[in-house]
PAVOSE-579038 format. One record per residue: x, y, z of N, C-alpha, C, O in turn. Coordinates in pm, whole numbers, plus 32768, in hexadecimal, padded with zeros to 4 digits. Layout:
XYZXYZXYZXYZ ...
This chain:
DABD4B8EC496DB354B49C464DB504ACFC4BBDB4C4AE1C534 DB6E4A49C486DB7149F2C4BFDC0949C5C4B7DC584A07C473 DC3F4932C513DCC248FEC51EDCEB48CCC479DD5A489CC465 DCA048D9C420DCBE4898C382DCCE48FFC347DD1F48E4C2EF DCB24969C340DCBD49E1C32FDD604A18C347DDA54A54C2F5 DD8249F2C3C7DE034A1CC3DBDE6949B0C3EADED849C9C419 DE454936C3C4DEBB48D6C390DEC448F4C302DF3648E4C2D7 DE544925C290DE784949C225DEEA49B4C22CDF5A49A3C1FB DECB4A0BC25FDEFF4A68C261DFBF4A63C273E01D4A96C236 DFA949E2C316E07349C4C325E087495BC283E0F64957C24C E0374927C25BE08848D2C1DFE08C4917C197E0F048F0C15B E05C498FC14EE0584A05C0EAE11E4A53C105E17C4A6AC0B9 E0FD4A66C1B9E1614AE4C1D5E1E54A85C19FE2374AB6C151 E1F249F1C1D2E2674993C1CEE27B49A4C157E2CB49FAC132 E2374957C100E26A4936C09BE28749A5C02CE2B04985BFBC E2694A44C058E28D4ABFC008E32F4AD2C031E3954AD9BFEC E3164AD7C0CDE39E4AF1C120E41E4A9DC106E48F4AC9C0F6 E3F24A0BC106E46049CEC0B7E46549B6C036E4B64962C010 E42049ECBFE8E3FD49BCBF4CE415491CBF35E46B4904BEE1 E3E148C0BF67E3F4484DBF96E376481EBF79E3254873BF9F E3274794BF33E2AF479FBF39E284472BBF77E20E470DBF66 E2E446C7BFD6E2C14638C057E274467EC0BBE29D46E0C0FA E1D94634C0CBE1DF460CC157E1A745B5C19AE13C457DC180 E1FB45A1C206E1F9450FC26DE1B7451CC2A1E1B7458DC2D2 E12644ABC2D7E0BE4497C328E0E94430C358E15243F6C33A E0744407C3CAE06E439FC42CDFD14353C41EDF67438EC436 DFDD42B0C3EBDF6F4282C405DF104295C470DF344295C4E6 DE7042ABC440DE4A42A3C4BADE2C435AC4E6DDE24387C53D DE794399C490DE95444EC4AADE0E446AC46CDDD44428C416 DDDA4501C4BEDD464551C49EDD9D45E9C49ADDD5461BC4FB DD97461FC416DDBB4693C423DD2C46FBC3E9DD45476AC3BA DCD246DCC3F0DC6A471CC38FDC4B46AEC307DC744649C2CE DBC94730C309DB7F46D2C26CDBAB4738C1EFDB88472BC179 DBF24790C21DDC0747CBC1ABDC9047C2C154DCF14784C181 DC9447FFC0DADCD447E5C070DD684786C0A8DD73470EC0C2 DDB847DFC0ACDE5A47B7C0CBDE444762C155DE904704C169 DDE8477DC1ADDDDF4728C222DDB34696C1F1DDEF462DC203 DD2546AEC1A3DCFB462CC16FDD4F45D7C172DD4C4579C1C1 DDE745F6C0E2DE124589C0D6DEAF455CC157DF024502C149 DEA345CEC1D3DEDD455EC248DE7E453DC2A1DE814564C315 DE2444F3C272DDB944C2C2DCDDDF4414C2AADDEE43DBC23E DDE543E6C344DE744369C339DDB242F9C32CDDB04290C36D DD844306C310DCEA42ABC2BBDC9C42C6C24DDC5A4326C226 DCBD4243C221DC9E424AC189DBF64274C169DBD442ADC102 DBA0424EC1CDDB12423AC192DB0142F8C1B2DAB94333C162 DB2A432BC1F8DB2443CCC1C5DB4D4425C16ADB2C4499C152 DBCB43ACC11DDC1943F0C093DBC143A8C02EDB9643FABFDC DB994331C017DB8E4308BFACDB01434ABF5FDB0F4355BEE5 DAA84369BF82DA3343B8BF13DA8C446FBED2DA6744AFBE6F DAE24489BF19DB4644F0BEA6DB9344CDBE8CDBEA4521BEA5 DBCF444FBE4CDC4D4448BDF5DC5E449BBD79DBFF44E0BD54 DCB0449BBD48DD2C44A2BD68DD684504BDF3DD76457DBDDC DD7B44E9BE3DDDA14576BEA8DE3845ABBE88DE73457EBE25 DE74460ABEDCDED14649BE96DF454601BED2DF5C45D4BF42 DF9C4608BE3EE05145A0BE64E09145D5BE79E0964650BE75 E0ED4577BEA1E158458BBF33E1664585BFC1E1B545B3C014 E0E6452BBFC5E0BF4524C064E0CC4453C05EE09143F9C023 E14D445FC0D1E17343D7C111E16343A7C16EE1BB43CFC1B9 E102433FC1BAE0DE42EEC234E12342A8C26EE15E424EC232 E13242B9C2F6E1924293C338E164423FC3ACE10C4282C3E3 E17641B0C3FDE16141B5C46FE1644212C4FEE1CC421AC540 E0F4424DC522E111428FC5A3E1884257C616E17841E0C631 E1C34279C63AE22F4281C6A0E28E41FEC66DE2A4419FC6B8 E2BC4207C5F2E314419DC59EE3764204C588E35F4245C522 E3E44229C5CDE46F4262C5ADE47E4212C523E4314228C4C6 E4CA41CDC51EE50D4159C4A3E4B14192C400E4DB41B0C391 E414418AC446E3F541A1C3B5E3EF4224C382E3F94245C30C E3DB4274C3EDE3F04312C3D3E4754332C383E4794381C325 E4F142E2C3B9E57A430FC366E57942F3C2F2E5B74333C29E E51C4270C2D1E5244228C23AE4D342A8C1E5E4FE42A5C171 E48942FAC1F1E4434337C1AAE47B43E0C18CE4864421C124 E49343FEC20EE4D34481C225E54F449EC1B2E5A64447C1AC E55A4507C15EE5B64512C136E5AE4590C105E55545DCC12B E61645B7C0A0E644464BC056E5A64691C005E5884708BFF9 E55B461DBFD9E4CC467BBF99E47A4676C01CE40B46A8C00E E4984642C0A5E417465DC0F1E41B470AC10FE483474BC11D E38C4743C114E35F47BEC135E35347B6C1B8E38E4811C1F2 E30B4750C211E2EA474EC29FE2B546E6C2BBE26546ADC271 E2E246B6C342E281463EC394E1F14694C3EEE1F846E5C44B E19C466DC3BCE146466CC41EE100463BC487E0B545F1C448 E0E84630C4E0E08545DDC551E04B45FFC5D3E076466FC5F0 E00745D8C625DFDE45DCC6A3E03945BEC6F6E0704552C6E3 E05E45FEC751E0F145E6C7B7E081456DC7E3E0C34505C7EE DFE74551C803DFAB44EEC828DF1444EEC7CDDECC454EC7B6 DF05446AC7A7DEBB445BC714DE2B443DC780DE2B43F1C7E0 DDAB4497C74CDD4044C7C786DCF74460C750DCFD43EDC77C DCB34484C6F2DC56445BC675DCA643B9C670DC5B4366C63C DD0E438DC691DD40430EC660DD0242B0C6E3DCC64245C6DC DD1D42E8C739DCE342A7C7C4DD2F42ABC835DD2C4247C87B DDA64350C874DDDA433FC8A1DE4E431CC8BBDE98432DC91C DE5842E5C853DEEE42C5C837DF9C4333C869DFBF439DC835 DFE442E6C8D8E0484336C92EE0C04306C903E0E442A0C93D E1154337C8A2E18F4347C87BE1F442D9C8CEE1BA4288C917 E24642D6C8C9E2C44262C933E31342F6C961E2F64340C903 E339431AC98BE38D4387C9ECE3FA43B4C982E41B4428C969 E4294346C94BE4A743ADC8F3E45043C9C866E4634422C813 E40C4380C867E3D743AAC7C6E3DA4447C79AE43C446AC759 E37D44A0C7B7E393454DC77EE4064581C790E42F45C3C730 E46F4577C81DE4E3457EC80DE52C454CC77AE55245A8C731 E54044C5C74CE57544A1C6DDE52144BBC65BE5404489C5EE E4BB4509C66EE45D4512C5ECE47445AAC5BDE45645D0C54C E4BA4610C637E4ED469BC602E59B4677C600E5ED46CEC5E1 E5B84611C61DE66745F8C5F5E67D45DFC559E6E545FBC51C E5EA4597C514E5E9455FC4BFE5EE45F2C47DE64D4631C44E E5494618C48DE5554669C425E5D346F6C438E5DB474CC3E0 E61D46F9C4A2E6814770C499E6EC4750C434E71647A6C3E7 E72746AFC435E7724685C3C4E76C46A4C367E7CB46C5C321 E6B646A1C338E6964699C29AE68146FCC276E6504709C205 E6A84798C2E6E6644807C2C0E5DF4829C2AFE5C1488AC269 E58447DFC2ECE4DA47CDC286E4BF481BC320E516482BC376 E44D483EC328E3D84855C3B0E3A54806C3CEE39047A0C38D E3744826C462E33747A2C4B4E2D6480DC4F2E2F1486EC539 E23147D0C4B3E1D5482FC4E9E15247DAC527E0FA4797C4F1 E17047FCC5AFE10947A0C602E07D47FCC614E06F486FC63E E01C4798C5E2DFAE47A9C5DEDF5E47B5C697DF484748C6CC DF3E4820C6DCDF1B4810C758DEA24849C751DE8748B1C78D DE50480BC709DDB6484FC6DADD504810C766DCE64842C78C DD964797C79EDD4E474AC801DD76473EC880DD32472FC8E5 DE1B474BC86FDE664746C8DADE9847A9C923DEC6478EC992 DE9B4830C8F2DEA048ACC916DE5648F9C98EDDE648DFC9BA DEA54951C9B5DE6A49B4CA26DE28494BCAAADDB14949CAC9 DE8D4900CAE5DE6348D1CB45DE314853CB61DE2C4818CBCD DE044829CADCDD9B4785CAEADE12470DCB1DDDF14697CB28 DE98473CCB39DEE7468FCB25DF2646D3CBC9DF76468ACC03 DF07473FCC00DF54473FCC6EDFCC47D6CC6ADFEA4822CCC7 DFF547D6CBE6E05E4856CBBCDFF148B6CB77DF794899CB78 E01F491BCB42DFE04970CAE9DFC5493ECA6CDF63494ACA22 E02E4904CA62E03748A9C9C7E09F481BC9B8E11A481FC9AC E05C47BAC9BAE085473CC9A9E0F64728C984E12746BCC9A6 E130476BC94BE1C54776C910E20C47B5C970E27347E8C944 E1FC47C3C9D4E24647F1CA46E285477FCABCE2D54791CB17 E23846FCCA8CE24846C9CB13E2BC4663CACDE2F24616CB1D E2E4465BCA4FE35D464ECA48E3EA46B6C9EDE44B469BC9A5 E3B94716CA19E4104797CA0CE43147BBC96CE4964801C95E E3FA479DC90CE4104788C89EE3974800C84BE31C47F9C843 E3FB4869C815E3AF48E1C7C2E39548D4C738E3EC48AFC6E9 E31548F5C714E30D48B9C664E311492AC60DE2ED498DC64D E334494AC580E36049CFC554E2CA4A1EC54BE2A84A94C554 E28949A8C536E1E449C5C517E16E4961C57AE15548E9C57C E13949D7C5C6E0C149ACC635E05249F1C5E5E0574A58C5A2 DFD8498EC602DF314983C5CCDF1C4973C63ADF5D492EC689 DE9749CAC654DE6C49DEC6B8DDBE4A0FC6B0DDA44A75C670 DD5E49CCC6EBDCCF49F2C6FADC5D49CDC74EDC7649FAC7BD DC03499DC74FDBB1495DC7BDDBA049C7C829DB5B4A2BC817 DBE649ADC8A1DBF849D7C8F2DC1A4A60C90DDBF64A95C976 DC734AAFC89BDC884B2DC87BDC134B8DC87CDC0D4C05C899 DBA34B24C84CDB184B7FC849DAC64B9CC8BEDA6C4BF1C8BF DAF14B3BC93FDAD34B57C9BBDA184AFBC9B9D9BF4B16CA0A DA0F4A94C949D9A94A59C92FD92B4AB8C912D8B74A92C924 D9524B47C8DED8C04BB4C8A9D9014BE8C81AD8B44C25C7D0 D9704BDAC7F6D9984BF5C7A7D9E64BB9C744DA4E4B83C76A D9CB4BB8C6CFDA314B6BC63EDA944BCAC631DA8C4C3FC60B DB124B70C664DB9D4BB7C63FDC184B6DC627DC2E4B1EC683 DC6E4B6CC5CCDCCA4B49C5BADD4C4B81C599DD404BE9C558 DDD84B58C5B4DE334B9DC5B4DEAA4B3FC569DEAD4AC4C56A DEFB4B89C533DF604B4CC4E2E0044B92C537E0284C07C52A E0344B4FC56BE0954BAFC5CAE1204B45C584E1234ACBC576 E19B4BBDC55EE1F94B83C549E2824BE0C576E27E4C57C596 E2F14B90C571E38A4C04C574E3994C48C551E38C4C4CC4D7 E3BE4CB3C590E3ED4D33C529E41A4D41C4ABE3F24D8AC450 E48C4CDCC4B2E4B24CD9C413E47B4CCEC3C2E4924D19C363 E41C4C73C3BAE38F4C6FC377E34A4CEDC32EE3154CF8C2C0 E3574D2DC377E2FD4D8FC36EE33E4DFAC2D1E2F74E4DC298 E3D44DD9C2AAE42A4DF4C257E3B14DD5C1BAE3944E1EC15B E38D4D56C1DDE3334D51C176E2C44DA9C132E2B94DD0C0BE E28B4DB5C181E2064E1FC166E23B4E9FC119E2004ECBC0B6 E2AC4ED9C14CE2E14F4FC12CE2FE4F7DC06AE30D4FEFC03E E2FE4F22C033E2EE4EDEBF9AE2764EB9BF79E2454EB4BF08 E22B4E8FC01BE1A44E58BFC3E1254E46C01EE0E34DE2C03C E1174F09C04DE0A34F2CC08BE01A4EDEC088DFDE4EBFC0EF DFF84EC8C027DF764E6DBFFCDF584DC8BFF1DF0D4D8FBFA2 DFAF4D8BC05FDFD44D16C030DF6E4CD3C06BDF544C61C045 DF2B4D0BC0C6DED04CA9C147DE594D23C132DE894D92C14D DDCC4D28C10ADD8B4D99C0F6DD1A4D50C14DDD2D4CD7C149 DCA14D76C1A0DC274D57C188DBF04DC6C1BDDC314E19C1FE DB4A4DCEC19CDADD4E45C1DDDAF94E61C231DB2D4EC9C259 DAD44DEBC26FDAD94E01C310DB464DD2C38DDB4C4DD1C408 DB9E4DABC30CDC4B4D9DC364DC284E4CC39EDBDF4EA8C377 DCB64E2EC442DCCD4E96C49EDC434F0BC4BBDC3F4F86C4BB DBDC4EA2C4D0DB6B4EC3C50DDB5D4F23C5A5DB414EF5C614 DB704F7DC58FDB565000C640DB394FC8C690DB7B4FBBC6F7 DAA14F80C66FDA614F34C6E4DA8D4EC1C715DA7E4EA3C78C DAC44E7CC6C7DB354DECC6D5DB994DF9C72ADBAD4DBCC793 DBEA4E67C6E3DC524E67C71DDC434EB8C7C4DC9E4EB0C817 DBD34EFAC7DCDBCA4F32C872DBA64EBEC8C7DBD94EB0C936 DB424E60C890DB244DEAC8BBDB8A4D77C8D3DB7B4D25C92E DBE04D75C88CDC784D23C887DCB94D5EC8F5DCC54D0CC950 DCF14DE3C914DD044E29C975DCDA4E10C9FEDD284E0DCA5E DC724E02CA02DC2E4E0FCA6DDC1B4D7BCA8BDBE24D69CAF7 DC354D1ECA53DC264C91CAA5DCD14C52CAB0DCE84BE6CAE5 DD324CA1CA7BDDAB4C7FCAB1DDE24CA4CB19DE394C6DCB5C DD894D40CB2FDD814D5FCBE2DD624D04CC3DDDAA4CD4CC94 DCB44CE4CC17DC6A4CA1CC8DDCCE4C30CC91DCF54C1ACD03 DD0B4BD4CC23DD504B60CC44DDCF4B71CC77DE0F4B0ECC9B DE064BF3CC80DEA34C0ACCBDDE8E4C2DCD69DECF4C08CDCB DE084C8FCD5DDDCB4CD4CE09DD9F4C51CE3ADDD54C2ECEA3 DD664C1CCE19DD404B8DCE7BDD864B27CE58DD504ABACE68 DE114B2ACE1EDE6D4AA9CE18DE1A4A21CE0EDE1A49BCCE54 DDC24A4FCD83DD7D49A1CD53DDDC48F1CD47DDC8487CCD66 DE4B494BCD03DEA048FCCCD8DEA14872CD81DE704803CD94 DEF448CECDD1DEC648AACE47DE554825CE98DE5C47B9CED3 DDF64889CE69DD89483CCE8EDD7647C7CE59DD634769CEA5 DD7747B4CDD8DD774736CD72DDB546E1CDADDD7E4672CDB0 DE6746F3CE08DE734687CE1ADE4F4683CE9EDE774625CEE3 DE0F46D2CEC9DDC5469ACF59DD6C4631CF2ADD8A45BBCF3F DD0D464CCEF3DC934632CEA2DCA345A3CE9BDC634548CED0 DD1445A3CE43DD4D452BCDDBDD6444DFCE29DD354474CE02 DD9E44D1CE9EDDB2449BCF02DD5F4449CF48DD8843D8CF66 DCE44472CF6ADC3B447ECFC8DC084418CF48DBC043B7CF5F DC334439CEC6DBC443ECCE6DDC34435CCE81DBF942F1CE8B DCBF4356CE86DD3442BECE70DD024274CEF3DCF441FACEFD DCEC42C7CF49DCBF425DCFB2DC304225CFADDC1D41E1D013 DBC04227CF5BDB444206CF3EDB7D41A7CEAEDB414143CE87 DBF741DACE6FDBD64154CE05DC4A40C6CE38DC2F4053CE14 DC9D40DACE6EDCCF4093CECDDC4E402BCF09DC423FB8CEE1 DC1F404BCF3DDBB14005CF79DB4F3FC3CF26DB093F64CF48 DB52400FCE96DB193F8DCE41DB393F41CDFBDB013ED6CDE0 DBB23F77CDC7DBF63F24CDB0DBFB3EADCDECDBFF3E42CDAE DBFA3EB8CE61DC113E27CEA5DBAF3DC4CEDADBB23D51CF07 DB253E55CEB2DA823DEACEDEDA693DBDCE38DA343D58CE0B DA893DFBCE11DA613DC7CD57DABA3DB1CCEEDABC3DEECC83 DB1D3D3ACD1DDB6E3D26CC8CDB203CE3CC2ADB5C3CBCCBC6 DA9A3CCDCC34DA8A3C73CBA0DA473CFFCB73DA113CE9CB07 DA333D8DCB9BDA063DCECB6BDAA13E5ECB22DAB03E96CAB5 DAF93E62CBB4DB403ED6CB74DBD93EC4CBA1DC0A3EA4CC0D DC1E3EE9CB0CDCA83E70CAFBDD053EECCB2DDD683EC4CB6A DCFE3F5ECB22DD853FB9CB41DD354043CB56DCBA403DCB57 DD7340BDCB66DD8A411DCB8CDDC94166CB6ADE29417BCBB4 DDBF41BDCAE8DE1D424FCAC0DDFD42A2CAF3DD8942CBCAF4 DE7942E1CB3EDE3D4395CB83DEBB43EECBAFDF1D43C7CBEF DEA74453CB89DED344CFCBB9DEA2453CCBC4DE84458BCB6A DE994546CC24DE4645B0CC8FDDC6459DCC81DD8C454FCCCC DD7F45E7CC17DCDD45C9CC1FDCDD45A2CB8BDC6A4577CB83 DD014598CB38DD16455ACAADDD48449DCAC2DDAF4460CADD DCA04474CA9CDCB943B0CB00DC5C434FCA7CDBEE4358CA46 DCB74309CA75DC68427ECA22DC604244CA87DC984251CAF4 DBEE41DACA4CDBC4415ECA9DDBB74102C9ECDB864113C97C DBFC40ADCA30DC314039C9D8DBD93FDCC9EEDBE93FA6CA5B DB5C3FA2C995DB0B3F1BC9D3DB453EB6C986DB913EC3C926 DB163E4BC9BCDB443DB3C98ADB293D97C92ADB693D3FC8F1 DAAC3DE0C8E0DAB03DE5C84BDA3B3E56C807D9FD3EA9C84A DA2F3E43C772D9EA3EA7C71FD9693EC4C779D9513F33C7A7 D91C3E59C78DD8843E61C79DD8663ED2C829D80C3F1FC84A D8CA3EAFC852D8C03EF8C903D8B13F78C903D8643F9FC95B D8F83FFBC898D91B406EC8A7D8554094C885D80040BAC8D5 D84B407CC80AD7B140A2C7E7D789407AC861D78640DCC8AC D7694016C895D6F03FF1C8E1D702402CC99AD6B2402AC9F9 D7774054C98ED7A740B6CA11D7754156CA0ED73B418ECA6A D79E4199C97CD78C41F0C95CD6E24226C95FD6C1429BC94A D68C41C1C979D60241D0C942D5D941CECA0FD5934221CA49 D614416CCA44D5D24152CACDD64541D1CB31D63F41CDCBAB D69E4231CAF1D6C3427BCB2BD6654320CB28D654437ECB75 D63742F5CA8FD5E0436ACA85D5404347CACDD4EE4398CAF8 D53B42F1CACAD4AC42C8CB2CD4B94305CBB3D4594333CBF0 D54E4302CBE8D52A4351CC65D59943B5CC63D5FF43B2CCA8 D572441BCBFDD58E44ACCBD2D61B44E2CBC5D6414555CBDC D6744461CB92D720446ACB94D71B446ECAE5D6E5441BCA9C D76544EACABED7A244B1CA44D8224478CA60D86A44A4CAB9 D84D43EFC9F8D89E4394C9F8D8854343C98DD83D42E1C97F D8FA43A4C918D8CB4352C884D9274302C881D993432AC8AD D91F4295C859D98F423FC808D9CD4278C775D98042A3C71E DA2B4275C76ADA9142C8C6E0DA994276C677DABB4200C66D DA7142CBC623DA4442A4C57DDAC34268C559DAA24211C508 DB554263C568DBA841F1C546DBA94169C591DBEC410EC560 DB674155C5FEDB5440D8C648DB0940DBC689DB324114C6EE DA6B40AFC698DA0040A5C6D7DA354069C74DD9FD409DC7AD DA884014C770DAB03FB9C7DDDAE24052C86EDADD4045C8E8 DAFE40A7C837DB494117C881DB004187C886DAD941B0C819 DADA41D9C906DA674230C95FDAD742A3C971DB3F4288C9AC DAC14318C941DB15438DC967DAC943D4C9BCDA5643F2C99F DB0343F7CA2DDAA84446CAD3DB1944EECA96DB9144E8CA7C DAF14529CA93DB1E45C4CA72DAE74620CABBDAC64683CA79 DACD4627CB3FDA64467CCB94DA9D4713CBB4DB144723CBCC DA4B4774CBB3DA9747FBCBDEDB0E4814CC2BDB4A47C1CC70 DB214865CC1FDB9F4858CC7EDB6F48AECCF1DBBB48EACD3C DB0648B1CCF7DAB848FDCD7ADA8F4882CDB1DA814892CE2A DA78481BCD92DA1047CECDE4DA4C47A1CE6BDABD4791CE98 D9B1478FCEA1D9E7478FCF46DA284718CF69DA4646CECF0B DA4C46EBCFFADA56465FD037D9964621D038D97D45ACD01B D941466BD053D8C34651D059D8C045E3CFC9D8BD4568CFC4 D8C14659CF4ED8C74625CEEED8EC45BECEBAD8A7456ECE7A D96D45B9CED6D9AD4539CEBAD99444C0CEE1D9A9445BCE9E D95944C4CF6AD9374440CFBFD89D440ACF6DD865439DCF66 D87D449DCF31D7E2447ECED0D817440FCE5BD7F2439ACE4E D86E4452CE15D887441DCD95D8CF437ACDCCD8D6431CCD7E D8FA4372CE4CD93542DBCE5AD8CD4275CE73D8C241FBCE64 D88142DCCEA1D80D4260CECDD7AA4219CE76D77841A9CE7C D79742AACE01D7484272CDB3D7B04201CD4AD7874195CD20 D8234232CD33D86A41B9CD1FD84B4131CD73D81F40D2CD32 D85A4125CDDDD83F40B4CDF4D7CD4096CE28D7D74028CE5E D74240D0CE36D6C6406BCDE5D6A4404FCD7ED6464001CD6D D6F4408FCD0BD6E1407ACC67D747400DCC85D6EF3FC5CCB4 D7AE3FC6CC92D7F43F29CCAED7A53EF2CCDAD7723E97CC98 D76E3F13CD73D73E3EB1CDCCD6E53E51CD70D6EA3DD7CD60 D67A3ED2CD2AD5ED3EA3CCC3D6363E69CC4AD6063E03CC19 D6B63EA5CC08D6E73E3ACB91D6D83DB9CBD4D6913D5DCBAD D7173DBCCC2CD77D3D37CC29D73D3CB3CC53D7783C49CC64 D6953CD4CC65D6623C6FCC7FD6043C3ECC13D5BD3BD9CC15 D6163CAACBA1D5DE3C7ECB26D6353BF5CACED6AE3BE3CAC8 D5BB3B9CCA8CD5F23B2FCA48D6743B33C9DED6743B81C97F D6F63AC6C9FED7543AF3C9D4D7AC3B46C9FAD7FF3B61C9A3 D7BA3B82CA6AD7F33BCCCAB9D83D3BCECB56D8A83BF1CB88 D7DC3BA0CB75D7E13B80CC03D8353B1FCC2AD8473ACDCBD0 D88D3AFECCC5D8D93AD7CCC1D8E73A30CCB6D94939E7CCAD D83F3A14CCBCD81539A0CCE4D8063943CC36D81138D0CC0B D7EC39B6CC0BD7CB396BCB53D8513933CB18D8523901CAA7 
């Protein structure tokens, strides 16, 4: 079971729970390739070979209060999003934004169900990304990491009240191999290892060891790299433009780093490293960062001299 799997699942529970059939996305948003996820996936070239996709789903600027209110209203079912947008390139909220994005939807009565399929169990520094500005969503998605990287698992976790629903309508969420034994012991067992060795923790040690290596290139390579998204070990690297992310991505794997550039903006490199990895490690992955610059940047058109 994958993270699309169980965003179907919170837009199914919402829009039964409120009999309500809105919902609000965020450009730029990856909730899965599947059905009800499909159509909040905030890019078009992954919706458009299944049109028609299913209505009632409204796009919103990511971290745009103003436009969120214009849309929000009495038929929305639920807002959805990434407390921090993965698949978009990193992308970090303004500080009041999720605060005013569950004010919104408490007004309108609707749910606010944050997708933490990427940001979850530790990767931003908290357990869950939605913690580090104190803000609870009625409906959490949750996977990746749940599986402890040996296992496919996903989880659909919501409020109690919620749960009022099912009670009318046992069969609403069915699959084979939904609430899998082996999944779920495996789910178990890596929320230990990440609670007994306080990963969360570590990340922002981690996160830390890696800000002071991009700090430093930042400032040897601006014609190569324009900014810096990060929390904890969840980090964009922002280049100066499209061509850079491919051609980084290829001389990072030459010396044995994965470091893809993200299918909504080639210009932007997502670093997502275990949350085990060492200081050793890290000083690996900086370095090969910077002989994959050193060797860009003296290629034609690039360099500081061209």
């Amino acid at each position: 079971m994958g993270g699309g799997e169980a965003n179907d699942a919170a837009i199914k529970i919402a829009r039964g729970y409120t009999i309500r059939p809105g919902i609000v996305y965020t450009e730029k948003a990856y909730h899965g390739h599947t059905g009800f996820a499909l159509s909040a996936i905030g890019r078009t070239s992954y919706k458009e070979p299944f049109e028609p996709l299913m209505p009632g789903f409204t796009m919103v600027p990511f971290g745009d209060i103003e436009a969120l209110k214009k849309v929000v209203n009495k038929d929305t079912a639920a807002v959805i999003l990434e407390p921090i947008q993965g698949e978009g390139g990193i992308h970090i909220p303004p500080d009041e934004y999720l605060p005013a994005v569950r004010a919104i939807c408490d007004d309108n009565e609707c749910l606010l169900i944050f997708d933490e399929v990427q940001t979850g169990f530790g990767r931003t520094g908290k357990m869950f990304a939605s913690e580090h500005w104190g803000v609870v969503p009625d409906i959490m998605t949750v996977a990746k990491s749940l599986g402890g990287g040996i296992y496919p698992i996903s989880a659909t976790i919501f409020k109690e009240e919620i749960q009022d629903f099912f009670i009318p309508h046992p069969f609403i969420h069915l699959s084979t191999f939904g609430g899998s034994d082996l999944g779920c012991i495996v789910g178990l067992a890596s929320i230990e290892y990440i609670q007994k060795h306080n990963l969360p923790a570590r990340a922002v040690e981690m996160g830390k060891r890696f800000r002071a290596g991009f700090d430093r290139l930042l400032k040897e390579y601006p014609e190569l790299l324009l900014e810096v998204r990060q929390k904890g070990l969840m980090m964009g690297l922002q280049y100066t433009n499209e061509s850079i992310g491919p051609r980084m991505t290829k001389k990072m794997a030459d010396r044995n780093i994965i470091a893809i550039y993200t299918g909504n903006d080639p210009s932007i490199c997502r670093l997502m490293p275990p949350l085990v990895i060492t200081p050793e490690e890290v000083d690996e992955v900086l370095n090969a960062l910077e002989d994959s610059m050193k060797e860009l940047s003296k290629e034609p058109g690039i360099g500081k001299n061209d």
